[in-house]
PDB file of N, CA, C and O in Angstrom:
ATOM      1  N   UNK A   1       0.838  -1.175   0.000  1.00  0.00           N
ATOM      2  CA  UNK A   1       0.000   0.000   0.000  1.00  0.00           C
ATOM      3  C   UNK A   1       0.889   1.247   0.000  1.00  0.00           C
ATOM      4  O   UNK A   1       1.822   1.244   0.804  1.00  0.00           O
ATOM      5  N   UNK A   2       0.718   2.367  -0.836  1.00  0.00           N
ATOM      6  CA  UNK A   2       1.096   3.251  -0.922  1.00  0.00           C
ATOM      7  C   UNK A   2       0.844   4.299   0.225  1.00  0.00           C
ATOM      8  O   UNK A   2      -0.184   4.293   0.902  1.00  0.00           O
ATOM      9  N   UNK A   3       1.931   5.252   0.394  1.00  0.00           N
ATOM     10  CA  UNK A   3       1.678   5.736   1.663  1.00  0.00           C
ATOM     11  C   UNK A   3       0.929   7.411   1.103  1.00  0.00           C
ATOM     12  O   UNK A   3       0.431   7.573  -0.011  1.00  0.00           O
ATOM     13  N   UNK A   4       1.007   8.310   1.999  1.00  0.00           N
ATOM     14  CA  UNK A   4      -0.044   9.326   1.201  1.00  0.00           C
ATOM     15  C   UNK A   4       1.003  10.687   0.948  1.00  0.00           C
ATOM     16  O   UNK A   4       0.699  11.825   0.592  1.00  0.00           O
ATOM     17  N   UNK A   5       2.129  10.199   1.223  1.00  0.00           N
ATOM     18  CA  UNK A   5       3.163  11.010   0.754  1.00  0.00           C
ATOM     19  C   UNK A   5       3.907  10.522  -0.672  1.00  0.00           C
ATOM     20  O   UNK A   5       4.661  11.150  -1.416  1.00  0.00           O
ATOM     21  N   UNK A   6       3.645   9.821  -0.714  1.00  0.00           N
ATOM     22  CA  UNK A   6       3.846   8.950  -2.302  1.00  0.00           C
ATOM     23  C   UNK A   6       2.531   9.615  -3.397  1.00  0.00           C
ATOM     24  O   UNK A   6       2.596  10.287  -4.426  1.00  0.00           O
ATOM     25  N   UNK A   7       1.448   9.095  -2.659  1.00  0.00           N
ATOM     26  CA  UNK A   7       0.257   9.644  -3.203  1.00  0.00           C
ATOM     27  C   UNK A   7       0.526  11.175  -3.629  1.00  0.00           C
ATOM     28  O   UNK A   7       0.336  11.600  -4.769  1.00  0.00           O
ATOM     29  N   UNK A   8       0.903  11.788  -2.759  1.00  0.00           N
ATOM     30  CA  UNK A   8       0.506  13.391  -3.032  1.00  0.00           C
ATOM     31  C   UNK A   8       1.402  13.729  -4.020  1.00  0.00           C
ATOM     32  O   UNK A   8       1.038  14.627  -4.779  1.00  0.00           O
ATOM     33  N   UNK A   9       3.058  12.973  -4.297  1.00  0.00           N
ATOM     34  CA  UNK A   9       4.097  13.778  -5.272  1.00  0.00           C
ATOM     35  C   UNK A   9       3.432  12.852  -6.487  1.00  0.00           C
ATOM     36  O   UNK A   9       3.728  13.513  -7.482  1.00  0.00           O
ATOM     37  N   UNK A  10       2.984  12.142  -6.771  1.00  0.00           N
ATOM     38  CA  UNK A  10       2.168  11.924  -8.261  1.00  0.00           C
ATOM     39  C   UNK A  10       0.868  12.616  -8.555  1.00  0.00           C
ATOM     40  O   UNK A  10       0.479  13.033  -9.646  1.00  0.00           O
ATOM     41  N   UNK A  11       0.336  12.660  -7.525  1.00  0.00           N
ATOM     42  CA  UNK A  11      -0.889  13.616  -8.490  1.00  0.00           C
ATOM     43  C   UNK A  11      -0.520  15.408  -8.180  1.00  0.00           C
ATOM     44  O   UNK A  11      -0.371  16.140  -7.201  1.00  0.00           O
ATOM     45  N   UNK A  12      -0.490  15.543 -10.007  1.00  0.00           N
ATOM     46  CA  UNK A  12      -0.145  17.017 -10.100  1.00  0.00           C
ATOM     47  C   UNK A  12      -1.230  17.898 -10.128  1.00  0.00           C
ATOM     48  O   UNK A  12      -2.136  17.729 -10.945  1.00  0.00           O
ATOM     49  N   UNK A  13      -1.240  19.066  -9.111  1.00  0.00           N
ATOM     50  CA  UNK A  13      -2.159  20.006  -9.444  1.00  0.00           C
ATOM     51  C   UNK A  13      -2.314  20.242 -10.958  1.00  0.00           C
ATOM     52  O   UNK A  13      -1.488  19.960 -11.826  1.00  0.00           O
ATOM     53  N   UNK A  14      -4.058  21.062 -11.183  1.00  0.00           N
ATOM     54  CA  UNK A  14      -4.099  21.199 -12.726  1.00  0.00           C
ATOM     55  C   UNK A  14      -3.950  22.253 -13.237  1.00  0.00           C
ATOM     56  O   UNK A  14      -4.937  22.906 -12.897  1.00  0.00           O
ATOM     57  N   UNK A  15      -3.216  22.958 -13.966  1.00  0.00           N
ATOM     58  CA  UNK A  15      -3.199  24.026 -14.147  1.00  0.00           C
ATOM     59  C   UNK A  15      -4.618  24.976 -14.417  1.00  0.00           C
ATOM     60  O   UNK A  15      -5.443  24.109 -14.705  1.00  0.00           O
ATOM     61  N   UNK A  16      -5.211  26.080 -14.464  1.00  0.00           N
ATOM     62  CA  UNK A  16      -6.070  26.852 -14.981  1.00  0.00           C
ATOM     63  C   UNK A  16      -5.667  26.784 -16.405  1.00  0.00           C
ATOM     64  O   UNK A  16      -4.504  26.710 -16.802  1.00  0.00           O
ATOM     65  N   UNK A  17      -6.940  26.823 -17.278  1.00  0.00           N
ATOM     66  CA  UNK A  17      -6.842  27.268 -18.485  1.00  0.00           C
ATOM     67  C   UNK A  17      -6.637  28.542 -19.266  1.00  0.00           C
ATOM     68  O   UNK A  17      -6.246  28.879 -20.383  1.00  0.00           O
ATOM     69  N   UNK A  18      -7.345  29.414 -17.503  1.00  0.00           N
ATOM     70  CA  UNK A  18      -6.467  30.912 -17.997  1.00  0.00           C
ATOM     71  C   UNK A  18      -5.081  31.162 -18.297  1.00  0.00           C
ATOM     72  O   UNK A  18      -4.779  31.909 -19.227  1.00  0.00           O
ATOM     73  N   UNK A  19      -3.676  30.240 -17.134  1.00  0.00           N
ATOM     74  CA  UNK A  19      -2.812  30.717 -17.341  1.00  0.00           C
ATOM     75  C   UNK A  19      -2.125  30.508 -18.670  1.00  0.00           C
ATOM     76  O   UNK A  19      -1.128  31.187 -18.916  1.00  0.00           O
ATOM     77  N   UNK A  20      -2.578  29.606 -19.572  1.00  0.00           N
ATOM     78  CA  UNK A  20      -1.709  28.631 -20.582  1.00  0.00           C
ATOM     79  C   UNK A  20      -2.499  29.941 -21.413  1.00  0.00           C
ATOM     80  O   UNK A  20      -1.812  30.526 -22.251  1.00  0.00           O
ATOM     81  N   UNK A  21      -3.442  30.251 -21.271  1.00  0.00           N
ATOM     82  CA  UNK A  21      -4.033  31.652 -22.346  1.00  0.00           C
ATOM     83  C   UNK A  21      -3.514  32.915 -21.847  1.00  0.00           C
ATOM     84  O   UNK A  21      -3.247  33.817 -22.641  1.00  0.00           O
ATOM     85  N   UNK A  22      -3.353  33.047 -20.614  1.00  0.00           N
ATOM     86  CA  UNK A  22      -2.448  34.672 -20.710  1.00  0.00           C
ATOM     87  C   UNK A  22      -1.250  34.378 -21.442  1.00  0.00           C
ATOM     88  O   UNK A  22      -0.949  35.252 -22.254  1.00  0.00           O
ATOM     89  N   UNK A  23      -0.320  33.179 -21.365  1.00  0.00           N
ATOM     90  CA  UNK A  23       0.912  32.845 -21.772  1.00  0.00           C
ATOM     91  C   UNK A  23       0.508  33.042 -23.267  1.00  0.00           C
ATOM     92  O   UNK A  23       0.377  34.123 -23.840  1.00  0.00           O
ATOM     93  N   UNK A  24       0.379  32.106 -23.660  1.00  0.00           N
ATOM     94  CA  UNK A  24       0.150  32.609 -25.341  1.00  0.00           C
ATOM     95  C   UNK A  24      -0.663  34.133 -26.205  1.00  0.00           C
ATOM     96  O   UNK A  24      -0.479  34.506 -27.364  1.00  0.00           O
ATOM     97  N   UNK A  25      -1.487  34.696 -25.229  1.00  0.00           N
ATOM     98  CA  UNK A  25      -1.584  35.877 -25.193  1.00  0.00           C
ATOM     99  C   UNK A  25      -0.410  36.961 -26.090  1.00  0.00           C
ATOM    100  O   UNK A  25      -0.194  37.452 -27.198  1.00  0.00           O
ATOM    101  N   UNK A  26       0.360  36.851 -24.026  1.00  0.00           N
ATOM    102  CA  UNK A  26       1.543  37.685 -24.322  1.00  0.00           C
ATOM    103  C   UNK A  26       2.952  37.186 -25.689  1.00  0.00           C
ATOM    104  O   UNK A  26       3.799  37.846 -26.292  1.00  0.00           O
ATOM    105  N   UNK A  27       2.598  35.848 -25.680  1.00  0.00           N
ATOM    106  CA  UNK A  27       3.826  35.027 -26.677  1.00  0.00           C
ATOM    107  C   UNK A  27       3.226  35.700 -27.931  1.00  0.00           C
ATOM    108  O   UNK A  27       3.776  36.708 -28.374  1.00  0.00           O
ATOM    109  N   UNK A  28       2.195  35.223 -28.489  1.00  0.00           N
ATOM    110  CA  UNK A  28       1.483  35.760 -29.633  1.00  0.00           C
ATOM    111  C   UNK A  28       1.530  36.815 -30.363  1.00  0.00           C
ATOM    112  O   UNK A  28       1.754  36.896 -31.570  1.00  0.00           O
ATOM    113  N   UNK A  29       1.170  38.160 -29.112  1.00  0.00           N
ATOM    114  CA  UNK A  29       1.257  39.271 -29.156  1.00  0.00           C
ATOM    115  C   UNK A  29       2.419  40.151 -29.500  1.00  0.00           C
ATOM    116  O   UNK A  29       2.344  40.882 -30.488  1.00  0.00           O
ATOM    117  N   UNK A  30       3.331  40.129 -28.856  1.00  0.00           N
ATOM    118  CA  UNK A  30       4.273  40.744 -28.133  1.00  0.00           C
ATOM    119  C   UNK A  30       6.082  40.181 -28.244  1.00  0.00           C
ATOM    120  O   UNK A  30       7.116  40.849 -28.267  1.00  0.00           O
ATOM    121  N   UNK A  31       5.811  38.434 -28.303  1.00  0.00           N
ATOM    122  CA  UNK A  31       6.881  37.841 -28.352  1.00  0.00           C
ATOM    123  C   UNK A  31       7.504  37.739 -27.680  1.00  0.00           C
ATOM    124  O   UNK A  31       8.650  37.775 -28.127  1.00  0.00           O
ATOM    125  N   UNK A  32       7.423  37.554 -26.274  1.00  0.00           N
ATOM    126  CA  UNK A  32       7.489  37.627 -25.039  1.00  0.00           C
ATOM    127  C   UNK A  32       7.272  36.198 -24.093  1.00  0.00           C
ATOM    128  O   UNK A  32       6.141  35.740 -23.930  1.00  0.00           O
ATOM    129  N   UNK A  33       8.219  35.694 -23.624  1.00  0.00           N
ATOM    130  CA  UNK A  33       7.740  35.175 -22.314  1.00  0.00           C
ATOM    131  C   UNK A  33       7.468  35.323 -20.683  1.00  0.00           C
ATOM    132  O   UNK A  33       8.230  35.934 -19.934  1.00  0.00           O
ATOM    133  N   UNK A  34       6.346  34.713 -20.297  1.00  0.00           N
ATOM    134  CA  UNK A  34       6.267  35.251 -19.296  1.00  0.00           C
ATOM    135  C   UNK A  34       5.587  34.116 -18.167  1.00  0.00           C
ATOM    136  O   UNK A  34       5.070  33.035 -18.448  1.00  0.00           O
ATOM    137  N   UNK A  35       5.757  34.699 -16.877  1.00  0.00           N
ATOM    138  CA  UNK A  35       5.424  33.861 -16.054  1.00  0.00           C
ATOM    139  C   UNK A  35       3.983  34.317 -15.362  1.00  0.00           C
ATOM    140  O   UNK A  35       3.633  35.494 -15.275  1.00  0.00           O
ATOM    141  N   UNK A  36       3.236  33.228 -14.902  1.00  0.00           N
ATOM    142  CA  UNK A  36       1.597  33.419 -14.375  1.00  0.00           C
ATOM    143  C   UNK A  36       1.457  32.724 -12.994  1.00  0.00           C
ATOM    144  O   UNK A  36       2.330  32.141 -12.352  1.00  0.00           O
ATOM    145  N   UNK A  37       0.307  32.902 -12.727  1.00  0.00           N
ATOM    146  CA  UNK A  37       0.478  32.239 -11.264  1.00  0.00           C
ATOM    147  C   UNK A  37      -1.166  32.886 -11.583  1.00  0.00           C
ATOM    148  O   UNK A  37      -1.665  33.583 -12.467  1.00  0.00           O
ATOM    149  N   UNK A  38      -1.796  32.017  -9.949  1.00  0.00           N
ATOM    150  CA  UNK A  38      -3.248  32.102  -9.609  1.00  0.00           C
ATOM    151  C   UNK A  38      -3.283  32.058  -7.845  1.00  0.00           C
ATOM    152  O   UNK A  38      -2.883  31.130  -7.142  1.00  0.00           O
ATOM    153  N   UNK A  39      -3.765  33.094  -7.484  1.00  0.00           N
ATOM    154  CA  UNK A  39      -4.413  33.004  -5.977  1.00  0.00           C
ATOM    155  C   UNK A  39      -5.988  33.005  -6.006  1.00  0.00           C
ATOM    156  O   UNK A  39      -6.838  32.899  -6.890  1.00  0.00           O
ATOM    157  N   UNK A  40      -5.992  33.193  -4.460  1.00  0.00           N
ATOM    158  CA  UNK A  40      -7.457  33.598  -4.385  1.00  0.00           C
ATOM    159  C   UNK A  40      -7.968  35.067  -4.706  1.00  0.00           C
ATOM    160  O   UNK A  40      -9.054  35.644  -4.768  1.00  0.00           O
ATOM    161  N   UNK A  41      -6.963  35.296  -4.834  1.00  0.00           N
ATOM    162  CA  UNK A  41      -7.148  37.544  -5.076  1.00  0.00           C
ATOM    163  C   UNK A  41      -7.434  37.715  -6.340  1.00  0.00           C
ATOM    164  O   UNK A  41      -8.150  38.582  -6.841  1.00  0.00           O
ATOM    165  N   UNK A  42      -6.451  36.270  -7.196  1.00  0.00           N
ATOM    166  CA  UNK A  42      -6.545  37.349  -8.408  1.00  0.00           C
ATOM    167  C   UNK A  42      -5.405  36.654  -9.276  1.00  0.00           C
ATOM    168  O   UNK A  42      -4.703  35.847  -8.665  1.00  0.00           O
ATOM    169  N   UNK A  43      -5.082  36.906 -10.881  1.00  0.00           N
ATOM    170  CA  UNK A  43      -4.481  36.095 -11.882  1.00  0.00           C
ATOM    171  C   UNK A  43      -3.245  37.341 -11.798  1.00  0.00           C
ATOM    172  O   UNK A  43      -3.311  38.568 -11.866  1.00  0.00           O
ATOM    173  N   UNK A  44      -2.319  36.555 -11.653  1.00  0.00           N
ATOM    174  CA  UNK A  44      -0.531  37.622 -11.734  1.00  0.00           C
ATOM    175  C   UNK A  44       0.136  37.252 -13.012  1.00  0.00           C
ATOM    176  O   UNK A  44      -0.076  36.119 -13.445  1.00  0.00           O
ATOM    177  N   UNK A  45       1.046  38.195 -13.786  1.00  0.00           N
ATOM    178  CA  UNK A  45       1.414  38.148 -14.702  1.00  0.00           C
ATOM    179  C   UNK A  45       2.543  38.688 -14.801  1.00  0.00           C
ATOM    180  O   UNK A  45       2.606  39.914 -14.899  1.00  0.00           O
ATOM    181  N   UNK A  46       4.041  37.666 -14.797  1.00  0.00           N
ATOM    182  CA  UNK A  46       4.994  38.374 -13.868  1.00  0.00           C
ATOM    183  C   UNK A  46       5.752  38.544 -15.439  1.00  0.00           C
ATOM    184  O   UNK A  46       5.984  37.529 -16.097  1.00  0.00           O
ATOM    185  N   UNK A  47       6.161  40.122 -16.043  1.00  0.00           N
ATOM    186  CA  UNK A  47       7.120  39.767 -17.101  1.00  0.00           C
ATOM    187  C   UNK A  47       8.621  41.013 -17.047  1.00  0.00           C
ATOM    188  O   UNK A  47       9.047  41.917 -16.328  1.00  0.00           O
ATOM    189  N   UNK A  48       8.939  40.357 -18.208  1.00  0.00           N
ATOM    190  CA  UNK A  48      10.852  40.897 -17.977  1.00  0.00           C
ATOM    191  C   UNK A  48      10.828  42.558 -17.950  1.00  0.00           C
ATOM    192  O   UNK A  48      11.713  43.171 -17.355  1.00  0.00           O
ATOM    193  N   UNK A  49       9.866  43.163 -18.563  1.00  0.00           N
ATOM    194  CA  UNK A  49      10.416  44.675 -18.055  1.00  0.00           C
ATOM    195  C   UNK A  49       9.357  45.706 -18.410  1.00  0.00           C
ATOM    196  O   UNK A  49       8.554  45.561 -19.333  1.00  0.00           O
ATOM    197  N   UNK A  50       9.410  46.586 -17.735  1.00  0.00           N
ATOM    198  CA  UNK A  50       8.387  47.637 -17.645  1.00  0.00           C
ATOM    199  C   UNK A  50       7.524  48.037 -19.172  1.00  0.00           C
ATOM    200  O   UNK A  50       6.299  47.921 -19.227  1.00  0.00           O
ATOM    201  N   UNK A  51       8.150  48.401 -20.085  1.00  0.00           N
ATOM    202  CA  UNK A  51       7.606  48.860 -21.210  1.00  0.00           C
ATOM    203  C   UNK A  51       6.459  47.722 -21.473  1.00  0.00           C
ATOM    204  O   UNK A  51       5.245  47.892 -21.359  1.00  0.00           O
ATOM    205  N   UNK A  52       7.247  46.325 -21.915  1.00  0.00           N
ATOM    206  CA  UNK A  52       5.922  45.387 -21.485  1.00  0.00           C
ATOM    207  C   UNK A  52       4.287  45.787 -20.362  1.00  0.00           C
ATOM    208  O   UNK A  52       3.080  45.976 -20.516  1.00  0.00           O
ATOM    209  N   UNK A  53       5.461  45.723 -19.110  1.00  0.00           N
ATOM    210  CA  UNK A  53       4.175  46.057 -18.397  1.00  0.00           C
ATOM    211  C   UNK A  53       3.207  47.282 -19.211  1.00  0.00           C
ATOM    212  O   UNK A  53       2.152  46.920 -19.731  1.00  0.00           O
ATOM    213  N   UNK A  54       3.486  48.242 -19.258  1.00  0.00           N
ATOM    214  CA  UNK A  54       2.826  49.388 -19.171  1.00  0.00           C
ATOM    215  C   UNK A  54       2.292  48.891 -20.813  1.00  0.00           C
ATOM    216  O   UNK A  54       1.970  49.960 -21.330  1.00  0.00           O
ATOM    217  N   UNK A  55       2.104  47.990 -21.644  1.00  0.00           N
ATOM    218  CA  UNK A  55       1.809  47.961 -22.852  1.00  0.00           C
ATOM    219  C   UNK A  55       0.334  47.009 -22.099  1.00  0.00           C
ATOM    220  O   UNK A  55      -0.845  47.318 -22.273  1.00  0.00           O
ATOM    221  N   UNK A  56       0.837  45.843 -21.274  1.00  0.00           N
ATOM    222  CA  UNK A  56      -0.378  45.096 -20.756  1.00  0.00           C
ATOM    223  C   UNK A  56      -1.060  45.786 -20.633  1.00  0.00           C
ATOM    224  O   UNK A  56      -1.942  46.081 -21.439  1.00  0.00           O
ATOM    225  N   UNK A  57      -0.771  46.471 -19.106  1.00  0.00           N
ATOM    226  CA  UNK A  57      -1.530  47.517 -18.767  1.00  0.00           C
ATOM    227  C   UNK A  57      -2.674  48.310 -19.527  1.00  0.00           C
ATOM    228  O   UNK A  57      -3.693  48.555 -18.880  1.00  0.00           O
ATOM    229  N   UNK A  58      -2.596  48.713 -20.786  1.00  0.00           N
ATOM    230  CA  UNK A  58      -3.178  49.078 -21.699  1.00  0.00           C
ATOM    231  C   UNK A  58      -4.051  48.283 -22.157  1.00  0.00           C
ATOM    232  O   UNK A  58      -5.081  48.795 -22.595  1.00  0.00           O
ATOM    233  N   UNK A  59      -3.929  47.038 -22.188  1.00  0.00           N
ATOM    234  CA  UNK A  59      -4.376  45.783 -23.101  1.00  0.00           C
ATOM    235  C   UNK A  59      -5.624  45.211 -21.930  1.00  0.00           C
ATOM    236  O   UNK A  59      -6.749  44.901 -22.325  1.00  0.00           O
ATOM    237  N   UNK A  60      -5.333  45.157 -20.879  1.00  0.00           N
ATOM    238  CA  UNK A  60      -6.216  45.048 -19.635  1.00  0.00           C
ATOM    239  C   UNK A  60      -7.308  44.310 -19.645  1.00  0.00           C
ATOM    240  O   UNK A  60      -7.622  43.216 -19.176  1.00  0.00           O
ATOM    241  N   UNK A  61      -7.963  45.345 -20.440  1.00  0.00           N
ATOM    242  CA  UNK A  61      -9.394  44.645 -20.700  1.00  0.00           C
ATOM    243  C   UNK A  61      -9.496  43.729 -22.025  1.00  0.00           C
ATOM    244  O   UNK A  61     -10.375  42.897 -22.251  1.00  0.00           O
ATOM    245  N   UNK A  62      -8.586  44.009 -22.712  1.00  0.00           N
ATOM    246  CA  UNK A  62      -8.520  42.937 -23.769  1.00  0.00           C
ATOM    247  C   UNK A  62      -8.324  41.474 -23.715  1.00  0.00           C
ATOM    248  O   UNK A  62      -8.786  40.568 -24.409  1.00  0.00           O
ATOM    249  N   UNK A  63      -7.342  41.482 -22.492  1.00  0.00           N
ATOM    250  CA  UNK A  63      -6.670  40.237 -22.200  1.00  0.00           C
ATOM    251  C   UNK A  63      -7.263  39.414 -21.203  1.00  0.00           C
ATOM    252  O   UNK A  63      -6.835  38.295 -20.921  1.00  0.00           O
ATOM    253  N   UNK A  64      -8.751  40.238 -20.390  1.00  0.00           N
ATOM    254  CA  UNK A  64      -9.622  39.505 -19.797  1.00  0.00           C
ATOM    255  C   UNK A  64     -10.433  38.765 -20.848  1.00  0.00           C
ATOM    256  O   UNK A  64     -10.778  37.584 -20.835  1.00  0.00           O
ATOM    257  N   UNK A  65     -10.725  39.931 -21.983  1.00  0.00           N
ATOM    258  CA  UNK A  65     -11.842  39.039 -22.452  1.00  0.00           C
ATOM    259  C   UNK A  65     -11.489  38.025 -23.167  1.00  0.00           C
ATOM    260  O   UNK A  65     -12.433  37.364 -23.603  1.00  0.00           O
ATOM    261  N   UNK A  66     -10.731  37.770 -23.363  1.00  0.00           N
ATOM    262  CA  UNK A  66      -9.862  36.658 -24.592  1.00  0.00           C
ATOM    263  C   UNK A  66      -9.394  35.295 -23.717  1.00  0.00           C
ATOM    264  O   UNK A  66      -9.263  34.150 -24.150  1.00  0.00           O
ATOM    265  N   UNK A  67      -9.216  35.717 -22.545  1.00  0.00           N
ATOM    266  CA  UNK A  67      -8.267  34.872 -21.749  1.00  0.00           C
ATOM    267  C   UNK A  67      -9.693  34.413 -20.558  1.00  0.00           C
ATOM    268  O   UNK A  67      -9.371  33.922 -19.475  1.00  0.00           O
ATOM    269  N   UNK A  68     -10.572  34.535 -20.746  1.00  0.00           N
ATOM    270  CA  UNK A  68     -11.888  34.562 -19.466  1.00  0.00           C
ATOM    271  C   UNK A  68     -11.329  34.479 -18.423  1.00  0.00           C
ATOM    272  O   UNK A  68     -11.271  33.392 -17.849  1.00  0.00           O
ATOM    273  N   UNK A  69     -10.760  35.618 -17.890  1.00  0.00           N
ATOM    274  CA  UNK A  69     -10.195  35.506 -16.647  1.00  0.00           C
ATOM    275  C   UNK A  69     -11.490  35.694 -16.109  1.00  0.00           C
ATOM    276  O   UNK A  69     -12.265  36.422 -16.728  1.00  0.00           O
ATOM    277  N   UNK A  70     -11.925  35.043 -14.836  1.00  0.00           N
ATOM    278  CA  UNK A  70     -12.888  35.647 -13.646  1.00  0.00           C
ATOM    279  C   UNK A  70     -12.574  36.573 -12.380  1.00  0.00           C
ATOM    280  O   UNK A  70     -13.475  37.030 -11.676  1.00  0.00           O
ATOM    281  N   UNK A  71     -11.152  36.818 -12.144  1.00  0.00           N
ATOM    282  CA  UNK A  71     -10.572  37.430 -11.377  1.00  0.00           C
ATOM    283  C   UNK A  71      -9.411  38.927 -11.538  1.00  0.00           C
ATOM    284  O   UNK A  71      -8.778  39.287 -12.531  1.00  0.00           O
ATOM    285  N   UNK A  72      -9.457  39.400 -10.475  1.00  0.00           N
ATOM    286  CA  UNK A  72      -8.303  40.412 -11.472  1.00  0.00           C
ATOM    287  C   UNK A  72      -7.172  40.135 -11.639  1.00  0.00           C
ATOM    288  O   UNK A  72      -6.445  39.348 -11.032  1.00  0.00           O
ATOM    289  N   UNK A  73      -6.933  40.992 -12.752  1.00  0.00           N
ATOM    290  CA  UNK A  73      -5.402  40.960 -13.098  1.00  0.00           C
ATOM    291  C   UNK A  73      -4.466  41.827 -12.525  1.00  0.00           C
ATOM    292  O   UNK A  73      -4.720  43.022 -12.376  1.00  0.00           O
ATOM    293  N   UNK A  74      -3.222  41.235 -12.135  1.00  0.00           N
ATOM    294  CA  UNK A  74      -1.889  42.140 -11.444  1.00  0.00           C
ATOM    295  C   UNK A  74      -0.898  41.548 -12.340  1.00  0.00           C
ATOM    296  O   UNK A  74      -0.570  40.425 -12.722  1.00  0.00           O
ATOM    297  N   UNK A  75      -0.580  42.686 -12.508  1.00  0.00           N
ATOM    298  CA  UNK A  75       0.790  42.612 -13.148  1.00  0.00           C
ATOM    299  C   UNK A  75       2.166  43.373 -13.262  1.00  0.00           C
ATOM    300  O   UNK A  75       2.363  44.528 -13.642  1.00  0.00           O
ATOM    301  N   UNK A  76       3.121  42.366 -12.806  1.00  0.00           N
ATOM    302  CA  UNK A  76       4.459  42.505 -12.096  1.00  0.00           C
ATOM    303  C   UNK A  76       5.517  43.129 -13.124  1.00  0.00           C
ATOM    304  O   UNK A  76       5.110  43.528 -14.215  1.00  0.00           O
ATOM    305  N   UNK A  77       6.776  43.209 -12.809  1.00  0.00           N
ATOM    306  CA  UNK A  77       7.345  43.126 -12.913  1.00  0.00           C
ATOM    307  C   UNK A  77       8.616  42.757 -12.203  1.00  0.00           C
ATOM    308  O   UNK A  77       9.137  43.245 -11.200  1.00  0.00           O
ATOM    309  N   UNK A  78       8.967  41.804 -12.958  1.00  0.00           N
ATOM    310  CA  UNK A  78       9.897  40.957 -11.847  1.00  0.00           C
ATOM    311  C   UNK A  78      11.429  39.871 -13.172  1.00  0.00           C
ATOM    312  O   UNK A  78      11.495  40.119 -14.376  1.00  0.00           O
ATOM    313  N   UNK A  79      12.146  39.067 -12.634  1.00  0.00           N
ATOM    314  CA  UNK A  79      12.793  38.260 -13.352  1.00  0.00           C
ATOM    315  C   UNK A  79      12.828  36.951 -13.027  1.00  0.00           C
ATOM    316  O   UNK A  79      12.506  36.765 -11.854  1.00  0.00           O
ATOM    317  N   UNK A  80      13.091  36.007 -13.611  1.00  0.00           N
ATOM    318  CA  UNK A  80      13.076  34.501 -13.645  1.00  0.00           C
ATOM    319  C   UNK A  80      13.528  34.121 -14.114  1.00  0.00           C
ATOM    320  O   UNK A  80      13.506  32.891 -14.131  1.00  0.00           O
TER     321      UNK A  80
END
């Protein structure tokens, strides 16, 4: 019998279908990679540098409706 620490490192959380759509979003768009994440607050959108940001920023409402986010969007700037 398997123990439930065995159990837990095989089953992988599932990703949202939003994040794999903000990602190609910004790839699509922009040519850009970038990193996503999901809380309870809200969909984050972490990318390499400001001008980006401030272009999202703009895009805002575009990238809800395309991407059905249900939550808000924040978006970082940060590196990875």
């Amino acid at each position: 019998m398997d123990s439930i620490a065995d159990l837990m490192k095989a089953k992988k959380p599932d990703e949202p279908p939003q994040l794999q759509a903000m990602k190609d979003y910004v790839n699509s768009k922009h040519n850009e990679v970038v990193k996503c994440s999901v809380s309870q607050f809200g969909y984050t959108l972490i990318v390499p540098n400001a001008s980006l940001a401030t272009t999202l920023h703009m895009e805002t409402p575009k990238i809800i409706q395309e991407c059905n986010l249900d939550k808000k969007l924040f978006i970082r700037i940060g590196h990875f």
